[in-house]
N, C-alpha and C positions, 0 to 999 in steps of 0.2 A: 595304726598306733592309737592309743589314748587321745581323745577331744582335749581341747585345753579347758581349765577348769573341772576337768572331773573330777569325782571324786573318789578317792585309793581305793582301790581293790576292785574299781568298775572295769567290766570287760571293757573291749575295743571299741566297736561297733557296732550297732543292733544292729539283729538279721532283716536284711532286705533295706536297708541304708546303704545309697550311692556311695563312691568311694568319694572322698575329698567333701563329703556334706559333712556338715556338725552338726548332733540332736540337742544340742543345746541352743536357745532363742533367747537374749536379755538374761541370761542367769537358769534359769529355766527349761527343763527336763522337756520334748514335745514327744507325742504320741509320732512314730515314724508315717512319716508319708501327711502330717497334718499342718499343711502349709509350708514355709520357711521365710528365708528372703528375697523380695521382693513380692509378696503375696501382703495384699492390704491389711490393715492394722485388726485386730479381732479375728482373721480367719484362722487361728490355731488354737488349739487347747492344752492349756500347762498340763502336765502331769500334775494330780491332785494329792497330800498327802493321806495315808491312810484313815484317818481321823476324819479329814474332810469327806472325801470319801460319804464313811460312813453315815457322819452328819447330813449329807446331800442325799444318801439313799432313802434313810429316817426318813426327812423332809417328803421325798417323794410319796412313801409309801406313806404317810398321814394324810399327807391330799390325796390320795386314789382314793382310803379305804372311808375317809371324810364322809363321804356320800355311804358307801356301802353299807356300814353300821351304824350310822344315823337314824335316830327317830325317823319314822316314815307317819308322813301327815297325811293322815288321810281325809280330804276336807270335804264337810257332809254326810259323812261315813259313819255309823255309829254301831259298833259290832255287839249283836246281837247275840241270846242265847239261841242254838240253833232246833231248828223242830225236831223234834223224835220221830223218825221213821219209823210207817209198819214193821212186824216182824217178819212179815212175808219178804221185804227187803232184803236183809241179812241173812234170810234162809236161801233166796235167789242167789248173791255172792257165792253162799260156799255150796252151794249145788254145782254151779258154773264153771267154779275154780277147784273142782272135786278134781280133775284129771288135767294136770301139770301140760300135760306133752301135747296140746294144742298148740300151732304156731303162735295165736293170737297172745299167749301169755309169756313171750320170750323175750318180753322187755322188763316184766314183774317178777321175777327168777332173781333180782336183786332186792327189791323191794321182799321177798320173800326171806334171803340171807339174814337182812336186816333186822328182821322180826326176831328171828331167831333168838337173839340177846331177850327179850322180854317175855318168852316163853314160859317159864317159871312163875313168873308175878301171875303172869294170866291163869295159870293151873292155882296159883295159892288163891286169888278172887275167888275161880270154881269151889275151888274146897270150902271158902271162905260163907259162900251162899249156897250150902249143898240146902234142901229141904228136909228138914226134919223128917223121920220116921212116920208122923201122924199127917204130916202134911202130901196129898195126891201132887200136885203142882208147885213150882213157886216161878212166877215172872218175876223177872228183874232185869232192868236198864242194862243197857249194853254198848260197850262204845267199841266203834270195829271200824278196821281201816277200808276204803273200798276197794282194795283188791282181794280184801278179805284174807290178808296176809297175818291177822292176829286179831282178835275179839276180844276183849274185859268183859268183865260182870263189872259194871259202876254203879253200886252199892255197896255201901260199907255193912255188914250184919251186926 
């Protein structure tokens, strides 16, 4: 039957509730199976309403991410512009990584997909720095991932 106190249109009894137990503690809804009576004061947990609930998750997930997205202090640390690599550097990369289907590269097959999205920008650079007609050469800065998964020209013309 119906717990005393419940309220209209509540089923009987949750599933897996002894027969003759009542889920209700002091007024109060309990998780089945989380204490009852005779189990000391505090061992059970109200059913929370929706709201709180939500509020409590809130709470939680501000203190996990608290740290996560936090300023990171880095003490003593003072970041540098980084040195320009040879161009022999960037030409070793995409020598290396010319031929996909080496086992060694089958963790960068993501890092590769990835690129893919900025592919465009890097062809507009190219075009952007082609060399003139009159001009044999033109060097220009280059900023390139090192798996050599995408290259820019970093220079504006």
């Amino acid at each position: 039957g119906m717990p005393p106190g419940a309220p209209p249109g509540m089923p009987g009894m949750p599933p897996g509730m002894p027969p003759g137990m009542s889920p209700m503690v002091g007024g109060q809804f309990m998780y089945p199976g989380a204490g009852g009576p005779g189990m000391p004061p505090g061992m059970f947990q109200p059913v929370m309403g929706a709201e709180e609930a939500m509020e409590d998750r809130a709470k939680k997930w501000r203190m996990m991410n608290s740290k996560r997205y936090a300023n990171k202090h880095k003490f003593g640390y003072v970041d540098t512009q980084k040195e320009d690599m040879p161009p022999e550097h960037v030409r070793k990369i995409v020598r290396d990584h010319g031929d996909m289907t080496n086992k060694k590269f089958r963790h960068d097959k993501r890092v590769y997909l990835g690129a893919l999205k900025y592919v465009p920008h890097a062809v507009l650079k190219l075009l952007e720095n082609m060399p003139m007609p009159w001009e044999q050469v033109r060097n220009c800065q280059v900023l390139y991932h090192i798996t050599g998964a995408i290259t820019f020209v970093n220079e504006i013309a």
